[in-house]
Phi, psi and omega in degrees: 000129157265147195237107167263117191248155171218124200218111172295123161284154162227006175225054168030154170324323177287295148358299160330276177327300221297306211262021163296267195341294177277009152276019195314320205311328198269315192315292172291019167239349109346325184078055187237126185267083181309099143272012197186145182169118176176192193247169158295125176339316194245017199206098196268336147287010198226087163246156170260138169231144162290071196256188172210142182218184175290288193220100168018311183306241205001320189280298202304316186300322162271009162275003186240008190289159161297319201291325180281302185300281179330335191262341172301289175292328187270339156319321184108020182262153189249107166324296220296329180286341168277156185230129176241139179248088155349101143284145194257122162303000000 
């Protein structure tokens, strides 16, 4: 299943990238397959990612762990602001 996600910042993007970046771990022990990740052109706050994962459960359960909601918020996302959308193939 892919997953299209969107999230409002608040300490920009690079601040963001760096610490995206230094979660593979978990990202791969979830089975979660980054295909995409960037920003809007006119908006360095607002970034999207692709993924691919088993199942929606799976994925949520590791966006509700405390350890992914903490590396979320010092990343700079404002939680209240995200959206995840299910593509259906």
């Amino acid at each position: 299943m892919k997953i299209i996600s969107s999230v409002e910042l608040t300490k920009g993007y690079a601040h963001w990238r760096n610490l995206f970046d230094s979660n593979n771990a978990l990202r791969e022990e979830h089975g979660v397959k980054v295909l995409a990740v960037g920003h809007d052109k006119d908006n360095e706050n607002k970034v999207w990612t692709c993924i691919e994962v088993e199942s929606m459960e799976k994925m949520m359960a590791m966006a509700n762990s405390p350890g992914m909601i903490k590396l979320r918020e010092e990343a700079g996302a404002k939680l209240d602001t995200q959206t995840w959308v299910a593509l259906v193939e």
